[in-house]
C-alpha positions in Angstrom: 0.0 0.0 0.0 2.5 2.5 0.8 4.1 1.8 -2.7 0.9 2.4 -4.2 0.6 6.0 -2.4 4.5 7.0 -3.4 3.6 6.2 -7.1 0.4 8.4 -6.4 2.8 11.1 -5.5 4.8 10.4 -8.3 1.9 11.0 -10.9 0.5 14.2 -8.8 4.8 15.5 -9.5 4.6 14.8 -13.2 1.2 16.4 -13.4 2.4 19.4 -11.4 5.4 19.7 -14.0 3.5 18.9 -16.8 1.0 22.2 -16.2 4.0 24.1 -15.2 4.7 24.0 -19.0 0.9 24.7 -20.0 1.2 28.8 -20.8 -0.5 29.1 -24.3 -3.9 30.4 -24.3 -5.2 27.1 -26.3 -3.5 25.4 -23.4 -5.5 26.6 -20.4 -8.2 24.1 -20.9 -6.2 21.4 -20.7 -4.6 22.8 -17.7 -7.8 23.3 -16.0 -8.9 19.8 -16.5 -5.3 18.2 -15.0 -5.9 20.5 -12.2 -8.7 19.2 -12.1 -7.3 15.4 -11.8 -5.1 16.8 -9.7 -7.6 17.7 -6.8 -8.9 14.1 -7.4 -5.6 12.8 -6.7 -5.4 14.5 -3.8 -8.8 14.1 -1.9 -8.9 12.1 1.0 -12.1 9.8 -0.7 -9.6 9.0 -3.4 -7.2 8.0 -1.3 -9.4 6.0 0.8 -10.8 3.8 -2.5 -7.2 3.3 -3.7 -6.3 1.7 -0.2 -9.2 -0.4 -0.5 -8.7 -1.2 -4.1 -4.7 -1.7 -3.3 -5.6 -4.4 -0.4 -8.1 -6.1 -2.4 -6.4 -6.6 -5.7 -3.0 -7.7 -4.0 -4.9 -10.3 -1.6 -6.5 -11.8 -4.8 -3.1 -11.5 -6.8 -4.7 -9.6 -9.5 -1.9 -6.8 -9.5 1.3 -7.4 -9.6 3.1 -4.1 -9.6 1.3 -1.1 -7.6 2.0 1.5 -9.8 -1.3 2.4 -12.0 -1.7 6.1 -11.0 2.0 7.0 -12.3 1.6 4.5 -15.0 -1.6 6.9 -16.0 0.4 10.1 -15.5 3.5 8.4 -18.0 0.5 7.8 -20.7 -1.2 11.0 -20.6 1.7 13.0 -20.6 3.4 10.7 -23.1 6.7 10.1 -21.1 9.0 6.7 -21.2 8.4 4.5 -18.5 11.8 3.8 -17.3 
């Protein structure tokens, strides 16, 4: 679980960057709406479902690497996964 909520942090740090970047006027909507994610990411009701989705997947054996909120970040941002 505490994996889980570092790669969490990881995404939320690439987001942050990623807007950071966002300064065009055609760019502000995008901005908005990873903001937007952002706040998700942060709220405590998120964080509560991903602990319960962490401890249920990984007593079942159905994930295998906890790292789907930075794996999401990597996609939409199109950056290598290293």
């Amino acid at each position: 679980l505490y994996l889980f909520l570092l790669d969490t942090d990881r995404a939320l740090v690439l987001l942050e960057e990623y807007c950071k970047k966002l300064r065009k006027p055609e760019e502000q909507q995008l901005k908005k709406a990873i903001k937007k994610v952002m706040g998700i990411f942060k709220s405590s009701l998120f964080q509560a479902l991903l602990g319960s989705f962490t401890k249920k997947a990984t007593r079942r054996g159905t994930i295998s690497h906890p790292s789907l909120p930075a794996a999401v970040a990597y996609d939409v941002l199109g950056c290598p996964k290293d």
